[in-house]
C-alpha atoms as an extended CHARMM CRD file, in Angstrom:
* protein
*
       254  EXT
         1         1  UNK       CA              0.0000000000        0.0000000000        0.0000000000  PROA      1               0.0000000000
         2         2  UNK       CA              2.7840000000        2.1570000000        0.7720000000  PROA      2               0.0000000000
         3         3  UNK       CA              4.0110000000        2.0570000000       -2.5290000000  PROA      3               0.0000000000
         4         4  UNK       CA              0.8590000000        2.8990000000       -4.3300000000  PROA      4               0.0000000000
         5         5  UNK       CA              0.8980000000        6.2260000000       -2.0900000000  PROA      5               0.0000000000
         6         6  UNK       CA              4.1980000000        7.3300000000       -2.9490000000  PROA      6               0.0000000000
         7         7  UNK       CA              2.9710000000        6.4930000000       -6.5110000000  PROA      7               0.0000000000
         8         8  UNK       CA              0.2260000000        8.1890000000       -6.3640000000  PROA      8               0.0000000000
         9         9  UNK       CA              2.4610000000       11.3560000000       -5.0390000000  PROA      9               0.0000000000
        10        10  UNK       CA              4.5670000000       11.0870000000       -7.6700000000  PROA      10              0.0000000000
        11        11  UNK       CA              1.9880000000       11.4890000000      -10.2590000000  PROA      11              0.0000000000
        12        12  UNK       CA              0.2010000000       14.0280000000       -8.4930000000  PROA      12              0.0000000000
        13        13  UNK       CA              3.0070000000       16.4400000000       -8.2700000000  PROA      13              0.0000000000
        14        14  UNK       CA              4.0500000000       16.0860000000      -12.1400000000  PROA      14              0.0000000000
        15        15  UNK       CA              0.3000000000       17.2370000000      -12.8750000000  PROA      15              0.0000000000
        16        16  UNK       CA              0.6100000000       19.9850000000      -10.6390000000  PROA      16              0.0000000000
        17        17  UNK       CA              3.5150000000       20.9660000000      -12.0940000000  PROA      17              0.0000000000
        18        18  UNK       CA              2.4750000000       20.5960000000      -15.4070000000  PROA      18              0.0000000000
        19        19  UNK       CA             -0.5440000000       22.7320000000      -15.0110000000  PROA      19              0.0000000000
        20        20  UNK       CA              1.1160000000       24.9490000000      -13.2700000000  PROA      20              0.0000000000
        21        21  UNK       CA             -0.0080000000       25.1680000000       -9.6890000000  PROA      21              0.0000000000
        22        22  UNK       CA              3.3450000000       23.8350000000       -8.0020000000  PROA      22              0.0000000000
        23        23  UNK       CA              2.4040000000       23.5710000000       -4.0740000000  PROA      23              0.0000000000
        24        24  UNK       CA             -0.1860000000       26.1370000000       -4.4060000000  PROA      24              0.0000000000
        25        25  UNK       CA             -4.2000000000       25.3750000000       -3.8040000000  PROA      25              0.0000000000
        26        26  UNK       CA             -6.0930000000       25.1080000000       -6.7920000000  PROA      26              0.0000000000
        27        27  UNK       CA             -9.0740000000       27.9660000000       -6.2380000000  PROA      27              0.0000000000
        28        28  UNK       CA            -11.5300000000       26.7190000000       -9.0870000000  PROA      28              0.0000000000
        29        29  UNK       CA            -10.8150000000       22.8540000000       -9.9960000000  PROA      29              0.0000000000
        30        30  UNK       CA            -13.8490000000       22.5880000000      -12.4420000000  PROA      30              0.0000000000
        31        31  UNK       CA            -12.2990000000       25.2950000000      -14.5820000000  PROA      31              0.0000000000
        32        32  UNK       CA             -9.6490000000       22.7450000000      -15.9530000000  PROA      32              0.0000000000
        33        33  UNK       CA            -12.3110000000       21.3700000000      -17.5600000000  PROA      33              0.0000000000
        34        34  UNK       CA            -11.5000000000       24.1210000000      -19.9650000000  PROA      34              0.0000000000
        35        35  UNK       CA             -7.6940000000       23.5300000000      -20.4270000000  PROA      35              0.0000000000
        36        36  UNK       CA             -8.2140000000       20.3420000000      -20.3300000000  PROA      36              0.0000000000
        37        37  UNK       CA            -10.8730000000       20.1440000000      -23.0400000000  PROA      37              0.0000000000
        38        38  UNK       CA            -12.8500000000       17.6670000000      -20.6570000000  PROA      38              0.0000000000
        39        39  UNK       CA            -17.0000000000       17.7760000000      -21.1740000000  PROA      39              0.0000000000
        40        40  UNK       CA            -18.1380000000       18.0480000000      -17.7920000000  PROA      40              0.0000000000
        41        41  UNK       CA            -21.7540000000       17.1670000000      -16.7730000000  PROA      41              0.0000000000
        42        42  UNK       CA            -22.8070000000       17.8850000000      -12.9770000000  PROA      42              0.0000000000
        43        43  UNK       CA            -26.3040000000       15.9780000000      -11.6720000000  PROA      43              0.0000000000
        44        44  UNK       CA            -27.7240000000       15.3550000000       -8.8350000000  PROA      44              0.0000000000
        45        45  UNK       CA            -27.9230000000       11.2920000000       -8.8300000000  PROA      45              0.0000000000
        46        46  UNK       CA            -29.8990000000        8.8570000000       -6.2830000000  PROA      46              0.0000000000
        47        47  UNK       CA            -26.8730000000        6.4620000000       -6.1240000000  PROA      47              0.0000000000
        48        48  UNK       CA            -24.8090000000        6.9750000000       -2.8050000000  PROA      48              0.0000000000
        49        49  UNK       CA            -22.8740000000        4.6690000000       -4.3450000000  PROA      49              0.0000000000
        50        50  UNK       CA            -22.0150000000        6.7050000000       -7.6210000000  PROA      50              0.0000000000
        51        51  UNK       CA            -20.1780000000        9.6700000000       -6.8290000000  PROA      51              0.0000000000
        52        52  UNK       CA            -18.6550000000       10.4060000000      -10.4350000000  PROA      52              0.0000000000
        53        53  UNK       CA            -18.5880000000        8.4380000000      -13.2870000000  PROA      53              0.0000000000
        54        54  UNK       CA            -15.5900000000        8.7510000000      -16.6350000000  PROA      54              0.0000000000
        55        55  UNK       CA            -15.9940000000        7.9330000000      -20.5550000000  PROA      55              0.0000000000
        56        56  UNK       CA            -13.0730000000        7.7370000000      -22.6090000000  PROA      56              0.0000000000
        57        57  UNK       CA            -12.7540000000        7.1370000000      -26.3950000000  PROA      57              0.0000000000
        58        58  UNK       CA            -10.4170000000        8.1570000000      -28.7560000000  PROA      58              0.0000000000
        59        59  UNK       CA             -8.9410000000       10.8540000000      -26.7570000000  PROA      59              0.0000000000
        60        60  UNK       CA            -12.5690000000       12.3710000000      -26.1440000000  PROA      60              0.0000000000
        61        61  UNK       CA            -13.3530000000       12.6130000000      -21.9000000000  PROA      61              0.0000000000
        62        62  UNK       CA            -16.3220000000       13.0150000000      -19.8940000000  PROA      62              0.0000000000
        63        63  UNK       CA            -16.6160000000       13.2960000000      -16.4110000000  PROA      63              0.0000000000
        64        64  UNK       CA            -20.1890000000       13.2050000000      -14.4300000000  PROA      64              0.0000000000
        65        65  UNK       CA            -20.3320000000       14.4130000000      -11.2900000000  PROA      65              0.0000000000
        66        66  UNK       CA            -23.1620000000       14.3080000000       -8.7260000000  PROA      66              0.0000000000
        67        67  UNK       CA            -24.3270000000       16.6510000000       -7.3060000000  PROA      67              0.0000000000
        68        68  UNK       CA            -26.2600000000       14.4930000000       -4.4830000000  PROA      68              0.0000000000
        69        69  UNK       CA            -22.6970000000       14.7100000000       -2.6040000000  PROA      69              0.0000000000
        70        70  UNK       CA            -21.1490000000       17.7970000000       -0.8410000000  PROA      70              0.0000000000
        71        71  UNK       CA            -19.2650000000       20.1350000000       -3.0740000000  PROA      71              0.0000000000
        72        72  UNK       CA            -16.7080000000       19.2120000000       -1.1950000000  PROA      72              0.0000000000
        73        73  UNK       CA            -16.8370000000       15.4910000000       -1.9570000000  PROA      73              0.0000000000
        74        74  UNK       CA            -17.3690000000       16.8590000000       -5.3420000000  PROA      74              0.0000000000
        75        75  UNK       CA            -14.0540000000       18.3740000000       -5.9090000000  PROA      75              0.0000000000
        76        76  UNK       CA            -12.7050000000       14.9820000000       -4.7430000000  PROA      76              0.0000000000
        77        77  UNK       CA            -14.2060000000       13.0160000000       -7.0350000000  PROA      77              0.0000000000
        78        78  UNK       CA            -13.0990000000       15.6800000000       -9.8880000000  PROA      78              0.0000000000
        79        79  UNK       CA             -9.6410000000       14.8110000000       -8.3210000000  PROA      79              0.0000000000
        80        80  UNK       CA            -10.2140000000       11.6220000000       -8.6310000000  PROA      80              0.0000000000
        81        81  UNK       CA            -11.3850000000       11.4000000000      -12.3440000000  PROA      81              0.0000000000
        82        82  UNK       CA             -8.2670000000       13.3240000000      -13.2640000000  PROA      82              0.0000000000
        83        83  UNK       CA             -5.9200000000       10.5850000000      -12.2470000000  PROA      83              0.0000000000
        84        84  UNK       CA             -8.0950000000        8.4080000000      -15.0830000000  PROA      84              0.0000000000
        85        85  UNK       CA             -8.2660000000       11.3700000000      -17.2420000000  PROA      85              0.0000000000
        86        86  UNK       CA             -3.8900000000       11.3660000000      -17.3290000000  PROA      86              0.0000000000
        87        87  UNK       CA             -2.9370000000        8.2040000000      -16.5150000000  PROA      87              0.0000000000
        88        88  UNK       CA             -6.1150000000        5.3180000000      -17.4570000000  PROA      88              0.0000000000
        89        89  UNK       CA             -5.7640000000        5.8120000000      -20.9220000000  PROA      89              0.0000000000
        90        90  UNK       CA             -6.8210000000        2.0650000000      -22.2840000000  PROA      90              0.0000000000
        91        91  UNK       CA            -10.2650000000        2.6290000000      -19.8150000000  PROA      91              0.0000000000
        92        92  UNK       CA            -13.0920000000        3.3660000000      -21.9070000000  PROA      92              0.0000000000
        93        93  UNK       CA            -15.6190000000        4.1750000000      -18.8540000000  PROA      93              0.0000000000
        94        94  UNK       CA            -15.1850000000        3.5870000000      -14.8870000000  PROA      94              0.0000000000
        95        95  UNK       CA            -17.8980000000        4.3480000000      -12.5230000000  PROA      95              0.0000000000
        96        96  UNK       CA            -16.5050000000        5.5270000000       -9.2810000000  PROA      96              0.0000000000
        97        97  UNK       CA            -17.1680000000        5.4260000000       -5.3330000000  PROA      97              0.0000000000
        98        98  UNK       CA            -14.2800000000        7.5770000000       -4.4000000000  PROA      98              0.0000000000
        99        99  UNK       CA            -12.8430000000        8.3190000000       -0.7110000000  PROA      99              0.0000000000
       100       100  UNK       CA            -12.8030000000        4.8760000000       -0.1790000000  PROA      100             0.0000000000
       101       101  UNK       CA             -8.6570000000        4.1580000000       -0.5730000000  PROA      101             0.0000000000
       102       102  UNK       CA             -8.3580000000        1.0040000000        1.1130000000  PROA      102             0.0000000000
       103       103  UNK       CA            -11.5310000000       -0.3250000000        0.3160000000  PROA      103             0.0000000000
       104       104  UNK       CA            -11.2910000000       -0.0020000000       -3.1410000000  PROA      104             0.0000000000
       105       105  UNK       CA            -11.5590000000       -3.0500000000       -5.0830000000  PROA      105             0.0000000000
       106       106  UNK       CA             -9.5880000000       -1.6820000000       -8.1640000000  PROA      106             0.0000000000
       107       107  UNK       CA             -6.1910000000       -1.0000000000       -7.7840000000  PROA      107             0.0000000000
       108       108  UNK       CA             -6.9210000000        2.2700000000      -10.2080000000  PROA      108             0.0000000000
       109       109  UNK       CA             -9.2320000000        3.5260000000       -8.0410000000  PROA      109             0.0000000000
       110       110  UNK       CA             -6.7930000000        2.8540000000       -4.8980000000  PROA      110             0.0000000000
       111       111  UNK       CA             -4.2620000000        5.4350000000       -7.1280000000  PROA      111             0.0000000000
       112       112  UNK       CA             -6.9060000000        7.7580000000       -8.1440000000  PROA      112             0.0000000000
       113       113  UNK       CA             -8.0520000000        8.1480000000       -4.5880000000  PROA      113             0.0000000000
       114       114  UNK       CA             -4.7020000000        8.6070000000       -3.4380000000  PROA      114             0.0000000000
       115       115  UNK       CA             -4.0270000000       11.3400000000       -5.9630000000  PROA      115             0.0000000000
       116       116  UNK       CA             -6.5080000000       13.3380000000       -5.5100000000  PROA      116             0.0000000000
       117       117  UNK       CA             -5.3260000000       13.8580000000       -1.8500000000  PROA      117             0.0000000000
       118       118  UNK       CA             -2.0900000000       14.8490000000       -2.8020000000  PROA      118             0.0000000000
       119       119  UNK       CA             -3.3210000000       16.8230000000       -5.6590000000  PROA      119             0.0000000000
       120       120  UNK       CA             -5.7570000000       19.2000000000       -3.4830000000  PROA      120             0.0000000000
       121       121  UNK       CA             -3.7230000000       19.1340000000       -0.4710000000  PROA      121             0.0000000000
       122       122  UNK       CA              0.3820000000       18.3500000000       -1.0900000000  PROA      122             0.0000000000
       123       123  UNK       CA              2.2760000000       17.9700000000        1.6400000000  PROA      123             0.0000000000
       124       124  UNK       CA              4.6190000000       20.7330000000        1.7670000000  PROA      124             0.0000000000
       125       125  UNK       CA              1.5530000000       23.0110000000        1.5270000000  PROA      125             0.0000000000
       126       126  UNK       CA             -0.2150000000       21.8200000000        3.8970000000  PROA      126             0.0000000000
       127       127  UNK       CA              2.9130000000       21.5170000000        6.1970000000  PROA      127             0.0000000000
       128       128  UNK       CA              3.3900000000       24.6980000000        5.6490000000  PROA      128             0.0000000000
       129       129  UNK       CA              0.0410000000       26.1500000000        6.5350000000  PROA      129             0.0000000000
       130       130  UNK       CA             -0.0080000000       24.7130000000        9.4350000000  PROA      130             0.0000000000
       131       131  UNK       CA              3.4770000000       25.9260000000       10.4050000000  PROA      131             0.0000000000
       132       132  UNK       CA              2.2700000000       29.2860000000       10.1960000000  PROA      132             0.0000000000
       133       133  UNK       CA             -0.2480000000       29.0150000000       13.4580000000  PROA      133             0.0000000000
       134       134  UNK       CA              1.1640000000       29.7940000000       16.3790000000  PROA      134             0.0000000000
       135       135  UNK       CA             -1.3020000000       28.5450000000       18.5170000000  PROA      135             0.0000000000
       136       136  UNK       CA             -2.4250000000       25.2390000000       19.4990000000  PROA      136             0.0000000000
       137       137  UNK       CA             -4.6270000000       23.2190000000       16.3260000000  PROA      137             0.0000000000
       138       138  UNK       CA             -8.1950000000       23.0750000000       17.4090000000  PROA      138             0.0000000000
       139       139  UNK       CA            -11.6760000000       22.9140000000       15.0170000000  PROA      139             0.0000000000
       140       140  UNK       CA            -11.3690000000       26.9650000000       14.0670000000  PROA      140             0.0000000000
       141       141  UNK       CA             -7.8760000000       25.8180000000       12.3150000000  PROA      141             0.0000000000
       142       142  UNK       CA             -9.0830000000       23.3420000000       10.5630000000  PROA      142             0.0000000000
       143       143  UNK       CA            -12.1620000000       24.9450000000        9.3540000000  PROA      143             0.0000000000
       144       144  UNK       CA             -9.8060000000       27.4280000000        7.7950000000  PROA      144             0.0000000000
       145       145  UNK       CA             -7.4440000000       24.6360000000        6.1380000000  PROA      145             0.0000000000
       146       146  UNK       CA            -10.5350000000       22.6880000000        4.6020000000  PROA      146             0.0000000000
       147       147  UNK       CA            -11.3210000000       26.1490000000        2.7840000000  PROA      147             0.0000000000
       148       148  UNK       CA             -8.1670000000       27.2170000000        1.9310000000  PROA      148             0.0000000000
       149       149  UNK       CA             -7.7750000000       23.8590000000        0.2780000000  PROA      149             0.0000000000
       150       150  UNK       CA            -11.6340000000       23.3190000000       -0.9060000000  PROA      150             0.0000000000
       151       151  UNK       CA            -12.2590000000       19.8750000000        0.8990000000  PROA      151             0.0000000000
       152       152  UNK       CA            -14.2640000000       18.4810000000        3.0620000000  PROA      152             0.0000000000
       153       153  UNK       CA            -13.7990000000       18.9350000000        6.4200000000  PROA      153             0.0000000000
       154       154  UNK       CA            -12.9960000000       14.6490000000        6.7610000000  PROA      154             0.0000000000
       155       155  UNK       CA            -10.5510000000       14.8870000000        4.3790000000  PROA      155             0.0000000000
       156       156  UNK       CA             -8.5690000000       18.0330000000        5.8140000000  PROA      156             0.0000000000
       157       157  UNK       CA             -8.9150000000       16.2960000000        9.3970000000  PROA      157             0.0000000000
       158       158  UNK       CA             -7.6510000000       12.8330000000        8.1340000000  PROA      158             0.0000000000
       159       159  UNK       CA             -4.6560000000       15.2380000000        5.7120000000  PROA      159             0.0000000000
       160       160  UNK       CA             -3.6830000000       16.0850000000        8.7770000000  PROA      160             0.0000000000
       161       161  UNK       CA             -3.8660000000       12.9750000000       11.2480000000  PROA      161             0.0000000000
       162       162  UNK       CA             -1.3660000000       11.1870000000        8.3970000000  PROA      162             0.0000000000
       163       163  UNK       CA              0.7400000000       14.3010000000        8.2710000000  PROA      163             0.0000000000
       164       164  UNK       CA              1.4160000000       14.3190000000       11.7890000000  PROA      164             0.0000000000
       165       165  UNK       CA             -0.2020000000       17.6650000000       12.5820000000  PROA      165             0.0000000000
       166       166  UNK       CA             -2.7990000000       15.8690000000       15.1540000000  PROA      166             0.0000000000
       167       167  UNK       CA             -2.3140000000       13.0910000000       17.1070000000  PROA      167             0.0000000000
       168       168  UNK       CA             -5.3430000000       10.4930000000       17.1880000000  PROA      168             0.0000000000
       169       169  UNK       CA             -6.7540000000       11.2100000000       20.1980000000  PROA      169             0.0000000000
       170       170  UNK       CA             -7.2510000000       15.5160000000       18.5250000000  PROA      170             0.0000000000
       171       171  UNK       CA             -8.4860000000       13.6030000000       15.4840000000  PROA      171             0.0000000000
       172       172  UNK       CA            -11.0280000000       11.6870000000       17.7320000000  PROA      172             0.0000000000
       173       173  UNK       CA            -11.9220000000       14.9450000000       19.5570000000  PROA      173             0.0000000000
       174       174  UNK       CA            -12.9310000000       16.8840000000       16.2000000000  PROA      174             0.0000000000
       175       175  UNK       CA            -13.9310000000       14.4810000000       13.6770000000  PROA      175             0.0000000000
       176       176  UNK       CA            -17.5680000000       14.1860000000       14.8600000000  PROA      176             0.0000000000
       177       177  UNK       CA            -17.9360000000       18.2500000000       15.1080000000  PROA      177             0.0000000000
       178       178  UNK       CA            -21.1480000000       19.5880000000       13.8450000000  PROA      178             0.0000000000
       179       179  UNK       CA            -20.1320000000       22.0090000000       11.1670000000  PROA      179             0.0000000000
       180       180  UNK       CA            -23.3680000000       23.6570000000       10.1750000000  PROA      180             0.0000000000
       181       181  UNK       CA            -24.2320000000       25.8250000000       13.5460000000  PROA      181             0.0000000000
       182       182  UNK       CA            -20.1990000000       26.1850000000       13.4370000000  PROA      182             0.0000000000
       183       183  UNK       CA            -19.4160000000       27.6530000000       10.2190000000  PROA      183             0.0000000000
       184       184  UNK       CA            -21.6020000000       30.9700000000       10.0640000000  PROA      184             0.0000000000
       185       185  UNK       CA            -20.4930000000       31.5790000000       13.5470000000  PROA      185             0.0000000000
       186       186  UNK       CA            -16.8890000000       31.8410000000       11.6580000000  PROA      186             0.0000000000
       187       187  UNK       CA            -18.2420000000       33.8330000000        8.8040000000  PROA      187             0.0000000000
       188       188  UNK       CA            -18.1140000000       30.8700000000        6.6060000000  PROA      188             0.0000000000
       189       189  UNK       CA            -20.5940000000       29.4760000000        4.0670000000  PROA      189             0.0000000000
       190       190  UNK       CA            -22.2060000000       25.9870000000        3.8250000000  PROA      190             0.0000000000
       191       191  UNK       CA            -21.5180000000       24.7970000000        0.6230000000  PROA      191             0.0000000000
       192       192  UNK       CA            -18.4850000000       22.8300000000        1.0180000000  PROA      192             0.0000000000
       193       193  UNK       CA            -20.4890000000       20.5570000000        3.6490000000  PROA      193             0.0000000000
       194       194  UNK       CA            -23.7250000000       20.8340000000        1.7150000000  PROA      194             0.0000000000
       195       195  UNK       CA            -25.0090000000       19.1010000000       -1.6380000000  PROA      195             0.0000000000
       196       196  UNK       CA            -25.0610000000       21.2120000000       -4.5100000000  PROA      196             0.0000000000
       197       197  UNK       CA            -28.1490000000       19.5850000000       -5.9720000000  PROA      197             0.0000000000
       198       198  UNK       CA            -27.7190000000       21.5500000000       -9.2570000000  PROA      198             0.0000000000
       199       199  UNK       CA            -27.7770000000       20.0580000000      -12.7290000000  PROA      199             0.0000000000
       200       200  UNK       CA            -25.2030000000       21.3150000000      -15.8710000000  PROA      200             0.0000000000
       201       201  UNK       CA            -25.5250000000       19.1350000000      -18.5430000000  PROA      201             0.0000000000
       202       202  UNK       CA            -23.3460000000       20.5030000000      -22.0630000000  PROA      202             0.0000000000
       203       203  UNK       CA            -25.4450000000       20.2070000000      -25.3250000000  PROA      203             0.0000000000
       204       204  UNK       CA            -22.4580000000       17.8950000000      -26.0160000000  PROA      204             0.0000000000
       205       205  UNK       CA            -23.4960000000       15.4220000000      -24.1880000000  PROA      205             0.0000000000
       206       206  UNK       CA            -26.6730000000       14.7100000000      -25.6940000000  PROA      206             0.0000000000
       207       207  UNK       CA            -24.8790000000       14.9970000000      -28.8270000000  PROA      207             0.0000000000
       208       208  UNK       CA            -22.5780000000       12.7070000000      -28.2570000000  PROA      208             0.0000000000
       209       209  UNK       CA            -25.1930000000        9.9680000000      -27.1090000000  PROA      209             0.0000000000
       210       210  UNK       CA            -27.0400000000       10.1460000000      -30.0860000000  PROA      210             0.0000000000
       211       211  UNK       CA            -23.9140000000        9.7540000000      -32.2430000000  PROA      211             0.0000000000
       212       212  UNK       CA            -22.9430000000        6.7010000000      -30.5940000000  PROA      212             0.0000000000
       213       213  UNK       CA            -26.5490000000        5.3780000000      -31.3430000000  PROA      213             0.0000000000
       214       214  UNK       CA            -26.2410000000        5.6050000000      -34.2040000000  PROA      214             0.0000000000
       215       215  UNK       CA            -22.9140000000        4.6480000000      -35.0000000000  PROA      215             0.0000000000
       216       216  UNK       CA            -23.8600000000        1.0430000000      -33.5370000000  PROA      216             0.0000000000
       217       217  UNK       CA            -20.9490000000        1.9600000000      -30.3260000000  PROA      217             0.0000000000
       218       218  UNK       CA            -24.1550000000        1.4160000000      -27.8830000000  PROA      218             0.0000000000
       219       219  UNK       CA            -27.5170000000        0.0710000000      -27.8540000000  PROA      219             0.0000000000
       220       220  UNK       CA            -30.9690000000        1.3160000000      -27.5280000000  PROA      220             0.0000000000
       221       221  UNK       CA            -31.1040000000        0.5040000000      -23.9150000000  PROA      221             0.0000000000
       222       222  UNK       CA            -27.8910000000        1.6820000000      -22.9570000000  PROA      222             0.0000000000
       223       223  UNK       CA            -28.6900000000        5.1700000000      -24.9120000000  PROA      223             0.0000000000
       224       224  UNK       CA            -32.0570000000        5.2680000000      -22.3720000000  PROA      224             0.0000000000
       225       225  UNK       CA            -29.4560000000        4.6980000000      -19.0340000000  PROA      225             0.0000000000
       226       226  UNK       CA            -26.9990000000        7.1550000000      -19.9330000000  PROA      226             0.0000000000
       227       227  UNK       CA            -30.0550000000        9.7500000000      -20.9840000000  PROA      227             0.0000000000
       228       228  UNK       CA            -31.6640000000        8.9100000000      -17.5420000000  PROA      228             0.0000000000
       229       229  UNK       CA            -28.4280000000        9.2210000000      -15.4130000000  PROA      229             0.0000000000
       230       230  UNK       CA            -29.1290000000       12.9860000000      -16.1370000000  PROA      230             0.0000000000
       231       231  UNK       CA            -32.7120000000       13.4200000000      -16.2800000000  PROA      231             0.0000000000
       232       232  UNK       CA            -33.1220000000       13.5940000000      -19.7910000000  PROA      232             0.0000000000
       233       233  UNK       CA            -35.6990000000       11.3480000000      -22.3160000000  PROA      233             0.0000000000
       234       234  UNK       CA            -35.8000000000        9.9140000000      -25.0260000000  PROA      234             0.0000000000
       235       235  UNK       CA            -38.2120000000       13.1220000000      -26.2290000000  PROA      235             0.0000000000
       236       236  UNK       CA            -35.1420000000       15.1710000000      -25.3950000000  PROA      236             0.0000000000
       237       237  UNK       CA            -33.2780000000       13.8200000000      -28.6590000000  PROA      237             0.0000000000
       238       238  UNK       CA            -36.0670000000       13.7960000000      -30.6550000000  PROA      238             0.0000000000
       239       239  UNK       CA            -36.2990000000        9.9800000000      -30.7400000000  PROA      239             0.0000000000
       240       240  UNK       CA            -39.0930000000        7.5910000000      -30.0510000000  PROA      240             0.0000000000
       241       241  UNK       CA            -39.9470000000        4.5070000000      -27.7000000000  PROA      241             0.0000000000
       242       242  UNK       CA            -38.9680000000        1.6130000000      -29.5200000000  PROA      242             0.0000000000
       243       243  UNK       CA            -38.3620000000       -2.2740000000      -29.8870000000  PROA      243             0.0000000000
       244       244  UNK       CA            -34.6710000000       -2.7470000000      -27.9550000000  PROA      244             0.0000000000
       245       245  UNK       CA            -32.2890000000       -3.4670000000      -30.8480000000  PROA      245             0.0000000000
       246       246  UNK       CA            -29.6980000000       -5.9870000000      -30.3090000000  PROA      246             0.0000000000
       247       247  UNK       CA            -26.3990000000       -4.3160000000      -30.9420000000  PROA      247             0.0000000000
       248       248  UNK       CA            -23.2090000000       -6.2020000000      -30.2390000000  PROA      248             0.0000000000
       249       249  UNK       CA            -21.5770000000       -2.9430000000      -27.6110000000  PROA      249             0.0000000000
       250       250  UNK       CA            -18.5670000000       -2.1000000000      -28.9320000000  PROA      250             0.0000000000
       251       251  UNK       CA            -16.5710000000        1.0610000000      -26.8340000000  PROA      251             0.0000000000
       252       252  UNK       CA            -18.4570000000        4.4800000000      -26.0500000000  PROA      252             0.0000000000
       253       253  UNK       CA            -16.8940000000        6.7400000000      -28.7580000000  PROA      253             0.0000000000
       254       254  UNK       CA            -16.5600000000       10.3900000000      -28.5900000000  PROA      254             0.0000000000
């Protein structure tokens, strides 16, 4: 395991670099969907199980995200998809319960877990933050780190019960806090601890379902799931109910 961490480091810290951001928090990580020429669709989703899900085909990326999870969870899982997005290139799709590390089943999704912790919080950054407070660490101090960072207050807590920054019996003390009286007492807004619920779904997408359809890449029933997932209809692509055609699923091309 402890090699698939420093892995996961590794790779983390050449993206940063590459795009830039060196030890420095990233302010808006949905705005790399941009550079990155990634379609991203955002959903609220009934499946606590599905946090994001990826499509890959010939060089063409998707990421879902939903939007039934905090926004913090949600830059997480963006984190997460990245990792697939530079380094699963043969995947054509993987559907992903992230913040899980251990209990992943996949060893990908061990990595991609582990690299989106060191890509939103690296360790000399976050070392150095802390280093910085002269005063003993208690909640108010962490409530600033999981903003300056944008994560969840869990994952800044745990960040910093690996680091060495609390011991386990401060990480016992505060990791059962009840951050929504807390925050606005601190002049802080909910929406890292709070779903997002909102739905952004590119024309693209749509698009790019229909194409597939009709290129034989999926079938009739798949085209209806992947509609669904975001709350669209058949109706919404101008198509009817029909007969399920049997088509032989090749890979989801973009």
């Amino acid at each position: 395991m402890n090699n698939l961490k420093l892995e996961a480091q590794s790779k983390a810290n050449k993206i940063r670099n590459r795009l830039g951001f060196g030890n420095e928090p990233i302010q808006d990580l949905f705005n790399l969907v941009e550079i990155l020429e990634l379609l991203l669709v955002k959903k609220p989703l009934d499946r606590e199980s599905l946090s994001a899900l990826y499509l890959n085909h010939k060089d063409n990326r998707l990421v879902l995200i939903n939007t039934s999870k905090s926004l913090g969870h949600q830059y997480f899982s963006f984190a997460h998809e990245l990792y697939h997005y530079f380094y699963d290139t043969n995947i054509n799709s993987q559907i992903c319960n992230t913040f899980k590390f251990k209990k992943q089943k996949a060893k990908n999704e061990i990595l991609a877990d582990y690299f989106a912790v060191h890509f939103l919080m690296p360790h000399n950054s976050v070392i150095n933050f802390f280093d910085n407070i002269d005063k003993e660490i208690g909640l108010r101090e962490v409530i600033k780190a999981m903003h300056y960072f944008k994560v969840s207050y869990q994952a800044m807590l745990i960040r910093m019960k690996v680091l060495g920054i609390i011991d386990d019996k401060k990480y016992r003390e505060l990791k059962d806090e009840h951050l929504s009286s807390v925050l606005p007492k601190l002049g802080y807004e909910l929406d890292l601890i709070r779903p997002t619920k909102i739905t952004e779904i590119p024309k693209k997408y749509t698009e790019y379902l229909t194409e597939n359809y009709e290129a034989d890449k999926i079938s009739f029933s798949t085209l209806k799931i992947y509609l669904e997932e975001v709350g669209k209809s058949l109706k919404d692509i101008d198509y009817d109910e029909e007969a399920e055609d049997v088509v032989e699923e090749t890979s989801f091309d973009y």
